[in-house]
mmCIF file of the N, C-alpha and C atoms, coordinates in Angstrom:
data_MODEL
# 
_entry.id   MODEL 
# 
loop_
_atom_site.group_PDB 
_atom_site.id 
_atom_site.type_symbol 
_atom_site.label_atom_id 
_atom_site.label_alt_id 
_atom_site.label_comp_id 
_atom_site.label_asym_id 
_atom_site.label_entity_id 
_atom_site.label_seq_id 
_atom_site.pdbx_PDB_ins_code 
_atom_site.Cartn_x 
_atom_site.Cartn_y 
_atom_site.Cartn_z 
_atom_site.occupancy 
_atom_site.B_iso_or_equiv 
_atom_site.pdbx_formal_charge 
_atom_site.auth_seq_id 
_atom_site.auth_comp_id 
_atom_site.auth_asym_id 
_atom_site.auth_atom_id 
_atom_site.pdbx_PDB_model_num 
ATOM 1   N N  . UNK A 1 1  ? 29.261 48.097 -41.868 1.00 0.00 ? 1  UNK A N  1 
ATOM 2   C CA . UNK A 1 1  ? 29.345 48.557 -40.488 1.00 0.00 ? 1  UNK A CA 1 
ATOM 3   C C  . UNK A 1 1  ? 28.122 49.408 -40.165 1.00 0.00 ? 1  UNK A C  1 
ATOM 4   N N  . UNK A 1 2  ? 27.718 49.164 -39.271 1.00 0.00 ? 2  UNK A N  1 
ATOM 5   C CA . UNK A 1 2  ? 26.594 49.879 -38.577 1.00 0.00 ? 2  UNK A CA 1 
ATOM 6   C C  . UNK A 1 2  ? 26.696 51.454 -38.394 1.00 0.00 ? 2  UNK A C  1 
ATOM 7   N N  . UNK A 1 3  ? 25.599 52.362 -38.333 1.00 0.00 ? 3  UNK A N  1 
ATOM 8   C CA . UNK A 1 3  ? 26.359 53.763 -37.374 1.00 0.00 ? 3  UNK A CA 1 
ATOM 9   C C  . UNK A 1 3  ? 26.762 53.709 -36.297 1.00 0.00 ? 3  UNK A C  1 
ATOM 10  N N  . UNK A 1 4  ? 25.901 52.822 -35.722 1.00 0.00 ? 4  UNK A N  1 
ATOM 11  C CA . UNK A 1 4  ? 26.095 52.527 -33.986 1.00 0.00 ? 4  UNK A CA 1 
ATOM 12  C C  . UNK A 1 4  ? 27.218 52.219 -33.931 1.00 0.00 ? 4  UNK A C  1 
ATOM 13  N N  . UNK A 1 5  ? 28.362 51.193 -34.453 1.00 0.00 ? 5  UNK A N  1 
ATOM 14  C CA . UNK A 1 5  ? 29.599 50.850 -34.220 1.00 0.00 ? 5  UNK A CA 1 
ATOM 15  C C  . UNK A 1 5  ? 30.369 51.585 -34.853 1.00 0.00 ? 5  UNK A C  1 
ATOM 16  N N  . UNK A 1 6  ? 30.578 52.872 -35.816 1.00 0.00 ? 6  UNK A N  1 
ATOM 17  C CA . UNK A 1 6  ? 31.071 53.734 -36.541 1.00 0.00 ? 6  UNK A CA 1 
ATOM 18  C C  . UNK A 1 6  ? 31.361 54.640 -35.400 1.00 0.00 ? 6  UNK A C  1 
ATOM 19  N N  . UNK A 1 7  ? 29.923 55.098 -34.808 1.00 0.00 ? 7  UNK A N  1 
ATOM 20  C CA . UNK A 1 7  ? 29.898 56.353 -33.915 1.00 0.00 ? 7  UNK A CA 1 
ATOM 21  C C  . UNK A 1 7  ? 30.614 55.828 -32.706 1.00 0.00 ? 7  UNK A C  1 
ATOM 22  N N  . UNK A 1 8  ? 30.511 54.535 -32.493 1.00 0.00 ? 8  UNK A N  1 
ATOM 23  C CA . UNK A 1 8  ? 31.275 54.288 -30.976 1.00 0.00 ? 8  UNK A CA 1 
ATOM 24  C C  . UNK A 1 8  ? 32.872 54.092 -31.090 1.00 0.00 ? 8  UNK A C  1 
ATOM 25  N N  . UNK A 1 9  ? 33.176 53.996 -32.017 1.00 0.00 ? 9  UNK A N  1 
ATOM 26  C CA . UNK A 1 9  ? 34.463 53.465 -32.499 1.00 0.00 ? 9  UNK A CA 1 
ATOM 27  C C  . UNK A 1 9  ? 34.897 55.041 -32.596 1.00 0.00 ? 9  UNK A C  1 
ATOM 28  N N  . UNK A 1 10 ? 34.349 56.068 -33.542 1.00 0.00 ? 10 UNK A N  1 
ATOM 29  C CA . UNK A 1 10 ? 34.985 57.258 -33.636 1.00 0.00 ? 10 UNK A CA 1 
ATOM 30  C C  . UNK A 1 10 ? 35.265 58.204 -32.425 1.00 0.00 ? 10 UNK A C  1 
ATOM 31  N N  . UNK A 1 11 ? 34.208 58.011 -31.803 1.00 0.00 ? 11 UNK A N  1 
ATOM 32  C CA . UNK A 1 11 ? 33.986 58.604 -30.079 1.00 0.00 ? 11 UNK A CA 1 
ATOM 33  C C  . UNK A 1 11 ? 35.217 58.125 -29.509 1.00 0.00 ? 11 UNK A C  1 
ATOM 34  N N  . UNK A 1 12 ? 35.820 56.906 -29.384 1.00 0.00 ? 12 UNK A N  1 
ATOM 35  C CA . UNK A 1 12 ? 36.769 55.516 -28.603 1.00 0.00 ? 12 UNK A CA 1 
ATOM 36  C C  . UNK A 1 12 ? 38.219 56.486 -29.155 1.00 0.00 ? 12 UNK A C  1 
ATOM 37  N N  . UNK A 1 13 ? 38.169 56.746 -30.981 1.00 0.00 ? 13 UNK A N  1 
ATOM 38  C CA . UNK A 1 13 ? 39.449 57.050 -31.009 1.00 0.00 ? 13 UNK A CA 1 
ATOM 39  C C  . UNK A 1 13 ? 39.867 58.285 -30.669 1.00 0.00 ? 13 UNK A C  1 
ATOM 40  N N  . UNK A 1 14 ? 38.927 59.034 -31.102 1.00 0.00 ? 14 UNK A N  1 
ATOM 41  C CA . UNK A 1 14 ? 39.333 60.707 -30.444 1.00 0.00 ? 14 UNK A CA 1 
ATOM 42  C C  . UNK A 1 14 ? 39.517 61.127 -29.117 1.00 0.00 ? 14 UNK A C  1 
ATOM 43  N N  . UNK A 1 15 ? 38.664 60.443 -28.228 1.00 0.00 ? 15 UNK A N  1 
ATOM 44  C CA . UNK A 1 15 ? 39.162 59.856 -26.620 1.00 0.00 ? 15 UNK A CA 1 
ATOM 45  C C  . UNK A 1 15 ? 40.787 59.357 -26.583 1.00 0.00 ? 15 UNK A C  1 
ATOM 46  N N  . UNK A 1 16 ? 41.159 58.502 -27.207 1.00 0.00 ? 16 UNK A N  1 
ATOM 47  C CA . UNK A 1 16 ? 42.014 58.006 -27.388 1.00 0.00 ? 16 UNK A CA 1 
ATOM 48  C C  . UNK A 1 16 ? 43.052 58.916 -27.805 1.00 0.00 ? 16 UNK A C  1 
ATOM 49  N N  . UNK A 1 17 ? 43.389 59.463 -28.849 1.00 0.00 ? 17 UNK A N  1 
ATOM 50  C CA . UNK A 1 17 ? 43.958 60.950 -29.514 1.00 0.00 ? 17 UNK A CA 1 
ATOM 51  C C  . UNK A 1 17 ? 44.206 61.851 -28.601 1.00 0.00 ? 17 UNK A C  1 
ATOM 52  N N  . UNK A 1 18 ? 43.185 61.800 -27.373 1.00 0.00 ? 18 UNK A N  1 
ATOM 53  C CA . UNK A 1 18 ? 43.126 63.200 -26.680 1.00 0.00 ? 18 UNK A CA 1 
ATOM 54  C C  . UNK A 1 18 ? 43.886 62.797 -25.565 1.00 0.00 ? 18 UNK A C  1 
ATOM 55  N N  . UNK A 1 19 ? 43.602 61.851 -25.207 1.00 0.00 ? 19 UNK A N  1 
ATOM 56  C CA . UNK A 1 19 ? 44.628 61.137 -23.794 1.00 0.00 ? 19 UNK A CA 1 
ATOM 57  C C  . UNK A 1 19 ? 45.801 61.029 -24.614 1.00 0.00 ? 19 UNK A C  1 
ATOM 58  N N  . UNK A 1 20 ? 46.031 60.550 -25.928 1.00 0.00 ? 20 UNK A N  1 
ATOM 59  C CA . UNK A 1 20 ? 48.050 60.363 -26.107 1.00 0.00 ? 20 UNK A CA 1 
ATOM 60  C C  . UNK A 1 20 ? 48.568 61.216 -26.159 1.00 0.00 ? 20 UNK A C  1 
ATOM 61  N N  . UNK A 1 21 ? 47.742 62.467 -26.512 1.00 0.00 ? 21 UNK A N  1 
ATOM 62  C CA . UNK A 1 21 ? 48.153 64.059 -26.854 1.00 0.00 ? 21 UNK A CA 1 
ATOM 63  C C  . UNK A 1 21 ? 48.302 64.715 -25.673 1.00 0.00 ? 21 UNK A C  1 
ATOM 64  N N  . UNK A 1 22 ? 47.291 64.196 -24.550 1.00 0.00 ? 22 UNK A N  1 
ATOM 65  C CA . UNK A 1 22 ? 47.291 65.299 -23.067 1.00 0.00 ? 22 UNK A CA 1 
ATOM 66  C C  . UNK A 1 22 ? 46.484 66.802 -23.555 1.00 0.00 ? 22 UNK A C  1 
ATOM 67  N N  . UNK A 1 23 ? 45.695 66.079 -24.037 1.00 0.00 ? 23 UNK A N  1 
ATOM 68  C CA . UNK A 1 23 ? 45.187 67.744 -24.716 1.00 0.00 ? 23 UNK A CA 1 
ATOM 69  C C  . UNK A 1 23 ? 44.407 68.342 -23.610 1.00 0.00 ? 23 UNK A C  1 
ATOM 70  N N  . UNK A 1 24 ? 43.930 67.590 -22.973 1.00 0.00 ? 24 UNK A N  1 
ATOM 71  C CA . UNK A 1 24 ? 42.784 68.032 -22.124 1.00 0.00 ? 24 UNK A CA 1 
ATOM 72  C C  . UNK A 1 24 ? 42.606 66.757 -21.274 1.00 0.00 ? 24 UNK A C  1 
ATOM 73  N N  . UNK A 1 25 ? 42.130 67.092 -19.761 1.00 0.00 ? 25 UNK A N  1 
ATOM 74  C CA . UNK A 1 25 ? 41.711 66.091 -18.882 1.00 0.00 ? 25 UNK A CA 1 
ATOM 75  C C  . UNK A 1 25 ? 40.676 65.315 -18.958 1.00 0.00 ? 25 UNK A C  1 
ATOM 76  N N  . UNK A 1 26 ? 40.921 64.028 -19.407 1.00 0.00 ? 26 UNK A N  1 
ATOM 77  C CA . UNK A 1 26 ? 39.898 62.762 -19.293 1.00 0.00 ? 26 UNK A CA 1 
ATOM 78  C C  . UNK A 1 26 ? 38.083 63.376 -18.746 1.00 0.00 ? 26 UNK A C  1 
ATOM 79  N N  . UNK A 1 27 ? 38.730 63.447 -17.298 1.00 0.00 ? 27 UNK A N  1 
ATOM 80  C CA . UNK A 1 27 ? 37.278 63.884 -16.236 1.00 0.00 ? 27 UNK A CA 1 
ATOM 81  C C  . UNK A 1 27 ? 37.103 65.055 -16.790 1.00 0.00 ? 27 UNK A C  1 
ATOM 82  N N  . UNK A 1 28 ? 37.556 66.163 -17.487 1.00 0.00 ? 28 UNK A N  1 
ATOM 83  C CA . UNK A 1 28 ? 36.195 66.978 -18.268 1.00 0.00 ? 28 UNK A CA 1 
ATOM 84  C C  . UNK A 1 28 ? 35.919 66.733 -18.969 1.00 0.00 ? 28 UNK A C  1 
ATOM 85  N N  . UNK A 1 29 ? 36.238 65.832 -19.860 1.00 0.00 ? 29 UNK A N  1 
ATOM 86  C CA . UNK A 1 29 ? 35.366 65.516 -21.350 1.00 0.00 ? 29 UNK A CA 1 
ATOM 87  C C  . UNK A 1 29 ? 34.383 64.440 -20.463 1.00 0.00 ? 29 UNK A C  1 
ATOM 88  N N  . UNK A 1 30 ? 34.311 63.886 -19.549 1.00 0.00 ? 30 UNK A N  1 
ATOM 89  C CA . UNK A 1 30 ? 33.238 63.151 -18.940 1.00 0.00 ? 30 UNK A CA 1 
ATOM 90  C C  . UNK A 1 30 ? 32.091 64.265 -18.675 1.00 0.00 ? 30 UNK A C  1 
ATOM 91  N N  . UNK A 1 31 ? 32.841 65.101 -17.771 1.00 0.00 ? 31 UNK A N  1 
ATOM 92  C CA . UNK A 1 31 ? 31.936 66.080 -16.954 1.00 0.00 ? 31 UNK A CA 1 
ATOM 93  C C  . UNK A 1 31 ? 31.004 66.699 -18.446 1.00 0.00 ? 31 UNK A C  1 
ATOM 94  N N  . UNK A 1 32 ? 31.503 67.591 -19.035 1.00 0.00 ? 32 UNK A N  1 
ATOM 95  C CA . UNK A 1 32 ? 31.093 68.160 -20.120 1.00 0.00 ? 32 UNK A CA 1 
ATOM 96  C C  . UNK A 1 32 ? 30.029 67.096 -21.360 1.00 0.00 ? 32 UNK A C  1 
ATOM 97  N N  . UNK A 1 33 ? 30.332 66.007 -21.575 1.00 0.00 ? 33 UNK A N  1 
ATOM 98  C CA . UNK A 1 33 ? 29.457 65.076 -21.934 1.00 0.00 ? 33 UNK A CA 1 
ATOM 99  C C  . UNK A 1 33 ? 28.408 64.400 -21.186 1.00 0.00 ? 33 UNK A C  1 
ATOM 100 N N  . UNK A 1 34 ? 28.179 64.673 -19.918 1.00 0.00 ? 34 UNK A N  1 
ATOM 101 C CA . UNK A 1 34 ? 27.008 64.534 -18.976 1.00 0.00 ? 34 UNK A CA 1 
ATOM 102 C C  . UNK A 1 34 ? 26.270 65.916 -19.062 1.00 0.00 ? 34 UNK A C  1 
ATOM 103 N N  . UNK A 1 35 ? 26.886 66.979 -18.910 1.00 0.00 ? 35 UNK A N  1 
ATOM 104 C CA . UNK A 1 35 ? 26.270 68.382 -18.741 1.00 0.00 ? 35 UNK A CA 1 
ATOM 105 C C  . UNK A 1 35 ? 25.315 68.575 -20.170 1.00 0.00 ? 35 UNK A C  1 
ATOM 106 N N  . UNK A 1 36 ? 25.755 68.090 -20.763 1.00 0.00 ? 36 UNK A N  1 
ATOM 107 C CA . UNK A 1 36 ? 25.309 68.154 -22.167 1.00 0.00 ? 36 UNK A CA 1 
ATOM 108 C C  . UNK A 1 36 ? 24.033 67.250 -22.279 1.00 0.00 ? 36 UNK A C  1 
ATOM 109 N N  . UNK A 1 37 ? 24.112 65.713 -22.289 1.00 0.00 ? 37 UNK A N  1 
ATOM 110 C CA . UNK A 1 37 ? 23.328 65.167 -22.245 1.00 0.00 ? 37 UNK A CA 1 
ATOM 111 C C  . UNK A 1 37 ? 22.246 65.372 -21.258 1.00 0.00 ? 37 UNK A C  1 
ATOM 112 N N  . UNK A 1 38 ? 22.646 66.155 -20.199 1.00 0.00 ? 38 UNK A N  1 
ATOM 113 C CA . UNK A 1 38 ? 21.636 66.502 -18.767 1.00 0.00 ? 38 UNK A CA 1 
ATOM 114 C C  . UNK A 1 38 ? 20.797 67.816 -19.665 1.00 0.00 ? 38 UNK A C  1 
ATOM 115 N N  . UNK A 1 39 ? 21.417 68.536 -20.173 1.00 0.00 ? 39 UNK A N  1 
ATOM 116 C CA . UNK A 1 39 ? 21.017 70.112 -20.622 1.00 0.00 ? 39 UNK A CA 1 
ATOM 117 C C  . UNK A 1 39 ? 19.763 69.438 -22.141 1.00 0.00 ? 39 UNK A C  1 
ATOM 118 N N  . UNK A 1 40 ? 20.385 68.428 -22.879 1.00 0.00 ? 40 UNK A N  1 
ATOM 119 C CA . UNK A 1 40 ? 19.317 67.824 -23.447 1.00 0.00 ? 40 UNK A CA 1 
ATOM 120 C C  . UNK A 1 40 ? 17.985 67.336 -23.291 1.00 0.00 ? 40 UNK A C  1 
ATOM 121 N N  . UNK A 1 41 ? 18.124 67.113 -21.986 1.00 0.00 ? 41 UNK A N  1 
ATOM 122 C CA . UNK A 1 41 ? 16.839 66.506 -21.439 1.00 0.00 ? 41 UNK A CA 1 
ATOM 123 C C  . UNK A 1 41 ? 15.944 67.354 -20.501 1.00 0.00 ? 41 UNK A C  1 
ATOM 124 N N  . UNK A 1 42 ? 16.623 68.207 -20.496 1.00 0.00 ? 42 UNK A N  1 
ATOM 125 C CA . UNK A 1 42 ? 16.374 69.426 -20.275 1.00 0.00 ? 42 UNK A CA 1 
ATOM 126 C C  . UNK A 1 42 ? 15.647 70.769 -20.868 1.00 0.00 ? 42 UNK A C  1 
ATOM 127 N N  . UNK A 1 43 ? 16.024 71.066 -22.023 1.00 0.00 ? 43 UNK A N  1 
ATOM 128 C CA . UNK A 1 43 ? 15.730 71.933 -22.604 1.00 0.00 ? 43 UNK A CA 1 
ATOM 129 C C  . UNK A 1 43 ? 15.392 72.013 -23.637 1.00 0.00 ? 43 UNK A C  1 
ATOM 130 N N  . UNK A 1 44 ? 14.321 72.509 -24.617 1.00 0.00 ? 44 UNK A N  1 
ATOM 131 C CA . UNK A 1 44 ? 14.185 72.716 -25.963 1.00 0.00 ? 44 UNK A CA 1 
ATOM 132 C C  . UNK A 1 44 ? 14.643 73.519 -26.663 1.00 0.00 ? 44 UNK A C  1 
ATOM 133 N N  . UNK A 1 45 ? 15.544 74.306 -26.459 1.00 0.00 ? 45 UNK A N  1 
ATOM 134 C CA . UNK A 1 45 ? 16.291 75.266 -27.835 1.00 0.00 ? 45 UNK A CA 1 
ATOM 135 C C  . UNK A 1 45 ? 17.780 74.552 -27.261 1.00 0.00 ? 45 UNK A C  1 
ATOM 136 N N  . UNK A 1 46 ? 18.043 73.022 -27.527 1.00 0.00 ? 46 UNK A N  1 
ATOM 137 C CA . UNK A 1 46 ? 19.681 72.215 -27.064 1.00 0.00 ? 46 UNK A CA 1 
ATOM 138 C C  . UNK A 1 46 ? 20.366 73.017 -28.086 1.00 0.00 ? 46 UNK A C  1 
ATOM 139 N N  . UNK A 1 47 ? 20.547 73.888 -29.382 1.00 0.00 ? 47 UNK A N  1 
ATOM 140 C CA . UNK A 1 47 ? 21.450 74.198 -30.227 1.00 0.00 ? 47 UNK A CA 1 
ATOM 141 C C  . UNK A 1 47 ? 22.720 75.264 -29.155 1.00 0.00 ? 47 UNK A C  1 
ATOM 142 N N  . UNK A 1 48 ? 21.307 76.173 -28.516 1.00 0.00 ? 48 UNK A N  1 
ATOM 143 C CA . UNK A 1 48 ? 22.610 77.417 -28.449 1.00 0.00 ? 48 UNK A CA 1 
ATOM 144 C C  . UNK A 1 48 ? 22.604 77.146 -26.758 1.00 0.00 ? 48 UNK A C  1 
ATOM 145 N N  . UNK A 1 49 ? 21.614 76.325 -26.406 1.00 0.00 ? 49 UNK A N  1 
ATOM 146 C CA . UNK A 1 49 ? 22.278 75.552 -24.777 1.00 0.00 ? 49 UNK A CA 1 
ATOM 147 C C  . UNK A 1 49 ? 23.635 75.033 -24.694 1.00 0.00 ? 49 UNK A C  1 
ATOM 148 N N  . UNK A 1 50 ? 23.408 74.108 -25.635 1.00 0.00 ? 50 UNK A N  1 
ATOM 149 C CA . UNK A 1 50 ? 24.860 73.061 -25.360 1.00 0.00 ? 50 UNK A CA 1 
ATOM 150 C C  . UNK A 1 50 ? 26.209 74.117 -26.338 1.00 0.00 ? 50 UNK A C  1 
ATOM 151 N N  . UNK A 1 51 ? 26.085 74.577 -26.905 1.00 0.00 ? 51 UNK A N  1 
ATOM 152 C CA . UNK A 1 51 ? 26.723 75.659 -27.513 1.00 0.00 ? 51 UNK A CA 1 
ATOM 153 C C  . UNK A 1 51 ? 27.771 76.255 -26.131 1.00 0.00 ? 51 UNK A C  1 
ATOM 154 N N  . UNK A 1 52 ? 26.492 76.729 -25.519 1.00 0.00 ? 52 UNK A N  1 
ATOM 155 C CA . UNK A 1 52 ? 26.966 77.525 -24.044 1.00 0.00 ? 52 UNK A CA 1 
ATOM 156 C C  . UNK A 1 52 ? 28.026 76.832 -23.033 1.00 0.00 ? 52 UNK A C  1 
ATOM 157 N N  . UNK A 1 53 ? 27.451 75.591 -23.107 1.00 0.00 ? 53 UNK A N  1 
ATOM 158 C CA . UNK A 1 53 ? 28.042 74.600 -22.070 1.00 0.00 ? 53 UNK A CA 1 
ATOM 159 C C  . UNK A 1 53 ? 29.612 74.509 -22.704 1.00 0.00 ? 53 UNK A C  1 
ATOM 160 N N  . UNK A 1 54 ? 29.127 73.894 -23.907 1.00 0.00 ? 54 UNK A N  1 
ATOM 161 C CA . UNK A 1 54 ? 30.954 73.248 -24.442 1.00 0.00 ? 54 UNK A CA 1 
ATOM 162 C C  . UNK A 1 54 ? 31.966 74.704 -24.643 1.00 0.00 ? 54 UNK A C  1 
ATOM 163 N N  . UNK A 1 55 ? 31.431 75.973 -24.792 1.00 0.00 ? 55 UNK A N  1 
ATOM 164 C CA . UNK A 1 55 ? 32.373 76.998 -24.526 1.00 0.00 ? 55 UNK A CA 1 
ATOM 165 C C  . UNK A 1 55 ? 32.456 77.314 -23.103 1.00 0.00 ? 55 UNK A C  1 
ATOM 166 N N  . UNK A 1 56 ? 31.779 77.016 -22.350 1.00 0.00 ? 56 UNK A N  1 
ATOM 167 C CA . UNK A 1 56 ? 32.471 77.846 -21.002 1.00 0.00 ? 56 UNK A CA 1 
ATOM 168 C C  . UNK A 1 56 ? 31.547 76.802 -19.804 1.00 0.00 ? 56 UNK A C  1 
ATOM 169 N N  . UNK A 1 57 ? 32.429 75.848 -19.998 1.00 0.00 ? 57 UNK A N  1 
ATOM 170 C CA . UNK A 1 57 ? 32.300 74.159 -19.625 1.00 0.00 ? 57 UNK A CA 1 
ATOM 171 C C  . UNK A 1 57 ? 32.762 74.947 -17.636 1.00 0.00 ? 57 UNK A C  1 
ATOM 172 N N  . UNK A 1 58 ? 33.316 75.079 -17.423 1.00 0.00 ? 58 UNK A N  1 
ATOM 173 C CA . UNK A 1 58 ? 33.030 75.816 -15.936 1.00 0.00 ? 58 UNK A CA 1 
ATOM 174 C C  . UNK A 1 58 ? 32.208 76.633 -15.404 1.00 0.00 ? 58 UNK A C  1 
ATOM 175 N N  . UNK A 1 59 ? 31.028 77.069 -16.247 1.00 0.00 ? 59 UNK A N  1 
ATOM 176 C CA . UNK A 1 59 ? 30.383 77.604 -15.726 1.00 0.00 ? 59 UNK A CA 1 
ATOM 177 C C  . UNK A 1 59 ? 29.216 76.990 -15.725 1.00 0.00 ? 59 UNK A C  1 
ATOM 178 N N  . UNK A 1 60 ? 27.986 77.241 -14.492 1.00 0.00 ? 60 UNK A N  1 
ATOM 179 C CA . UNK A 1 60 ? 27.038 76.325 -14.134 1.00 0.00 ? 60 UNK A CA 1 
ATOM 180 C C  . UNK A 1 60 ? 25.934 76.587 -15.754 1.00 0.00 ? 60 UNK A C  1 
ATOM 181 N N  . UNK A 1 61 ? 25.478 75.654 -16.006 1.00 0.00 ? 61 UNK A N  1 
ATOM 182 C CA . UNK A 1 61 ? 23.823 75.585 -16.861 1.00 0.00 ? 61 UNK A CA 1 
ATOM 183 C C  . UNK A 1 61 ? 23.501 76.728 -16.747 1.00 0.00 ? 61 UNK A C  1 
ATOM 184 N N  . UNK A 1 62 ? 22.540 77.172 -15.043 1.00 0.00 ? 62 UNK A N  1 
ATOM 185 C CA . UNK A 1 62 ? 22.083 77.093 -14.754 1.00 0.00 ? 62 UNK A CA 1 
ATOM 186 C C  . UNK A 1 62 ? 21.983 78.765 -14.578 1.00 0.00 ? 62 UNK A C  1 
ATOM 187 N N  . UNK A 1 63 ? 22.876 79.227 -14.057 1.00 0.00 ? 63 UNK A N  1 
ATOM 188 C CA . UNK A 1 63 ? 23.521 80.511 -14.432 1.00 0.00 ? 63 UNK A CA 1 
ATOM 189 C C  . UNK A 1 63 ? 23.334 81.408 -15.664 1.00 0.00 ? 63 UNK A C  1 
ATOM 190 N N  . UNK A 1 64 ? 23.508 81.095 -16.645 1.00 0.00 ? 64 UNK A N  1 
ATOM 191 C CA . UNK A 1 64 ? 23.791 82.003 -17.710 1.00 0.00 ? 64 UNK A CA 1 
ATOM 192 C C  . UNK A 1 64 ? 21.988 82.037 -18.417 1.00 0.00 ? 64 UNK A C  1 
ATOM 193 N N  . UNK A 1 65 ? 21.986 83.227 -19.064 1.00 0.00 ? 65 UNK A N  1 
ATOM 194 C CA . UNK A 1 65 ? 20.675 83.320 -19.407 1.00 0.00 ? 65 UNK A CA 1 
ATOM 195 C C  . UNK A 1 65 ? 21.096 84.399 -20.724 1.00 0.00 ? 65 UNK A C  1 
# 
């Protein structure tokens, strides 16, 4: 098996896990996985950027310093 189909498959089930569980709403793990990938392309220190984002996923990027 490839990584590529490992990583998409593991991504698919924990998505999956999280919707049978209701752990959390679908549309923020979207929102929060765009913010992330946006903040990547974005910025050069992504460790303690995206750090920021996935703890306090309501608050803007853009904001916090």
């Amino acid at each position: 098996m490839k990584w590529n189909d490992s990583t998409k498959w593991s991504g698919r089930k924990l998505i999956l896990e999280i919707y049978l569980n209701h752990e959390i709403d679908i549309h923020m793990i979207g929102v929060r996985i765009i913010q992330c990938h946006l903040e990547l392309l974005r910025t050069v220190n992504t460790g303690e950027r995206l750090n920021k984002i996935w703890l306090n996923p309501l608050k803007h990027p853009s904001k916090d310093s």
